[in-house]
N, C-alpha and C positions, 0 to 999 in steps of 0.2 A: 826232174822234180815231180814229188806225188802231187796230183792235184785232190782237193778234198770236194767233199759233194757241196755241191752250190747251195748259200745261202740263202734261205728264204726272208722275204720283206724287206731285201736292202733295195734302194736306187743304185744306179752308176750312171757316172757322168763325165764326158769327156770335152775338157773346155779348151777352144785355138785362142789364144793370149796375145793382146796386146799392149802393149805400156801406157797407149793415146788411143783410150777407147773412145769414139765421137760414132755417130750417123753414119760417117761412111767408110767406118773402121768398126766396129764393134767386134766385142768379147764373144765369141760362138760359143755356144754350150748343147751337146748332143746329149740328150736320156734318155736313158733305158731301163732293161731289170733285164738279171737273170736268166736263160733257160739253161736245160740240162746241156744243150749242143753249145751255150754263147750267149746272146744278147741279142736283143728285141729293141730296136732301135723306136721310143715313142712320139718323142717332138725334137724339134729343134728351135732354140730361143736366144734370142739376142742381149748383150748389156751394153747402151750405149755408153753410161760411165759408168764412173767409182760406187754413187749409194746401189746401182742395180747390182753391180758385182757384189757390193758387200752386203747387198740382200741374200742373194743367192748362197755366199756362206754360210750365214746363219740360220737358213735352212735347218729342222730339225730331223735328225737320221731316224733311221740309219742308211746312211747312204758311205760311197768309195769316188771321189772323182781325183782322174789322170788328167795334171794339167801342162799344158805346155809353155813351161818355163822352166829357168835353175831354180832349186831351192837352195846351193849355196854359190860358193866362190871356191875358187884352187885354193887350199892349204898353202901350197907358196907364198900365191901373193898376200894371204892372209898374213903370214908370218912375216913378211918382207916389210908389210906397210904397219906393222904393231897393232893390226887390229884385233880387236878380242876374238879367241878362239874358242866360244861356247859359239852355238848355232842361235839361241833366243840373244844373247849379248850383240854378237855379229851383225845379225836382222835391226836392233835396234840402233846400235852407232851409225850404220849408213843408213837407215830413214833418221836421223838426227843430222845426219850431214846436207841431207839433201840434195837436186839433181845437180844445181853447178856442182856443188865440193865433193861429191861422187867425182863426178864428170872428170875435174880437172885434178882430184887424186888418180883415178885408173889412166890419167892420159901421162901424167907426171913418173906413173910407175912404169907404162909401156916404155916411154922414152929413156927408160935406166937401164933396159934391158939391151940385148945382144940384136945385131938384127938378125932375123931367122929365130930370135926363138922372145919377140916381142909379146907376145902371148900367152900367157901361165894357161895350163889347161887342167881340170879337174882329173881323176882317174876315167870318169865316167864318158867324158866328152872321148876320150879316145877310143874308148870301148865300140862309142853309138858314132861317133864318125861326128860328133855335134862342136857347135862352134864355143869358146872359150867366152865364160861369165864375162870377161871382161872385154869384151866387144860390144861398142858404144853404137855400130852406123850396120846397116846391112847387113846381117837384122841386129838391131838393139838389146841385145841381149842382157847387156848389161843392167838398162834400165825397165828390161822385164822383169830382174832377178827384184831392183830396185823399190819395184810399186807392187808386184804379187808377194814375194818373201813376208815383208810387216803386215800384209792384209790376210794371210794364214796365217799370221802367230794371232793376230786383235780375235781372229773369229773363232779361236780355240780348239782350232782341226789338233788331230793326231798325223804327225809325222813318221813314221815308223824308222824307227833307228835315229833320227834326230829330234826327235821332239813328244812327248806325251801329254796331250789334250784329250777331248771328248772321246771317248770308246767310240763310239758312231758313228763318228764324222773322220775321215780319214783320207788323207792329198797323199797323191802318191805323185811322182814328177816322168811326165811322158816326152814322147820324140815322136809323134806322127811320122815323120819324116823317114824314120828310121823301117818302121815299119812299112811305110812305103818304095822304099828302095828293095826289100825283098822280093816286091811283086814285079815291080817297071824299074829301069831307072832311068825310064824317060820322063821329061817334065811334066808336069798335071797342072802347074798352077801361076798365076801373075795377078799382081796389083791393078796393070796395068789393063787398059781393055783392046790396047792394039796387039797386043800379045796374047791376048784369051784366045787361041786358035784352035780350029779344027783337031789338029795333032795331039792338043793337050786335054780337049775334051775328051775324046777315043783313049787317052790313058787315064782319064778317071773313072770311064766307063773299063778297063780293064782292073784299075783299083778296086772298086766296086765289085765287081763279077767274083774277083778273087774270095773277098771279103763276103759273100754271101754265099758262097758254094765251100768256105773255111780252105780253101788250097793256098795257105801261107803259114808259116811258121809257127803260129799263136796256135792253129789247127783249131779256132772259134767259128764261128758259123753265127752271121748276122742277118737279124730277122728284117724288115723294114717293110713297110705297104707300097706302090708301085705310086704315089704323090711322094714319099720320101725319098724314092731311091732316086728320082727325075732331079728333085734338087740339089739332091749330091753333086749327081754330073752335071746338071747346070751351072750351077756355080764355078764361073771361070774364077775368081779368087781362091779358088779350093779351102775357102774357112771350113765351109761347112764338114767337108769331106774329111778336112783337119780333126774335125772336132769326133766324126766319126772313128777316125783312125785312133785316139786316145779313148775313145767310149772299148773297144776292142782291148786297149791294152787295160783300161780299169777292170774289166772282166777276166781278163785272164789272170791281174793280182788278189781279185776278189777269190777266183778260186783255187788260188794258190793259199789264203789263208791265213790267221792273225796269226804271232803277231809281226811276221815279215813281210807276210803280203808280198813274198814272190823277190823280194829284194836278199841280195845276199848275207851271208851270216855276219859276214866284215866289211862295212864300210867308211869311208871316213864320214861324218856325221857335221864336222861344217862344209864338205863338200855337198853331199847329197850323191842320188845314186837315180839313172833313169832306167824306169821298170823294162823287162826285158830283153835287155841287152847282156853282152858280155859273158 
């Protein structure tokens, strides 16, 4: 893919997503700008709930943020369960339904299915190796797709290929994960803090290393001050590092350029598509 010259006065941002943002869970959000090699990692900030995330939206651009979540559902099961197949119609029947009648719709449609193929998977999750929208527990996918989806359509973002909002303001949907499996594919990260161990740190300090000398796929090159980079690998949760690893792939859609922003020519549009992959 050509890449085009880097825009000047956009932000990028790359936010690690959770469905139950609280104090000891929060929304990570990595910023940056721009350089000609990559991105300049500036702060990193937290959203304990819903109004700080939905601050954070409506933010005035121009900015690009890679967030980590679905922005749709598998066509299948869309089709299966008769739900509407616009991506804005979509988005709003399930925040209409809300998290029980989600819930106990995707659990009602898993149990109709075959076993071995209980799991409708988007084109994209196969691509990125990513888990299927409709997985409800470890990780919640489901209900990420649930409480991010309608909170990008309220705040007027631009979806590229599914959705057209603000010129400026522009979600593109990332895999952290994915990008990190190209460098290690050893573990970096846990919830837990009996698990934060030695081993996992040394592989975020290899994530890291990757990721600021550009020797990974994306070929970006991230800037960071030596207070940034310690928190990175401090962080045994790897939010933060999450959050880094989407700031990276916003950058490489930013210069990949409107109005695909690096996503392909065809994709399905109530599924959604994660940048860089495939």
């Amino acid at each position: 893919m050509t890449m085009q010259a880097v825009p000047r006065g956009w932000r990028l941002y790359g936010v690690d997503f959770t469905s139950a943002p609280r104090a000891a869970k929060t929304i990570t959000i990595a910023r940056g700008t721009p350089t000609p090699g990559g991105v300049r990692l500036e702060a990193l900030r937290s959203c304990p709930d819903w109004p700080a995330f939905e601050a954070f939206l409506g933010e005035s651009g121009p900015w690009l943020g890679a967030f980590d979540f679905p922005f749709g559902l598998p066509r299948e099961a869309v089709a299966d369960l008769g739900w509407p197949q616009d991506w804005p119609a979509l988005v709003r029947h399930c925040r209409q339904l809300g998290r029980a009648d989600f819930r106990r719709a995707l659990d009602a449609y898993r149990e109709s299915r075959p076993p071995g193929r209980r799991y409708a998977h988007r084109a994209s999750d196969h691509a990125a190796k990513s888990h299927s929208p409709l997985k409800l527990v470890n990780p919640p996918v489901g209900l990420m797709f649930l409480e991010g989806a309608p909170r990008l359509l309220d705040a007027g973002l631009t979806l590229p290929g599914m959705h057209a909002g603000a010129a400026d303001r522009i979600a593109i949907e990332a895999y952290p994960g994915a990008l990190a499996r190209t460098i290690t594919n050893a573990s970096y990260k846990s919830d837990e803090r009996r698990k934060q161990t030695p081993e996992r740190l040394a592989a975020r300090g290899t994530i890291l290393a990757a990721l600021c000398s550009g020797d990974h796929p994306l070929d970006l090159i991230l800037e960071a001050d030596e207070t940034l980079r310690g928190q990175l690998v401090d962080d045994g949760s790897g939010d933060l590092l999450d959050a880094v690893l989407a700031l990276i792939q916003a950058a490489w859609a930013l210069r990949a350029g409107a109005p695909r922003y690096g996503l392909p020519d065809s994709f399905d549009p109530v599924e959604g598509w994660i940048i860089a992959t495939g």
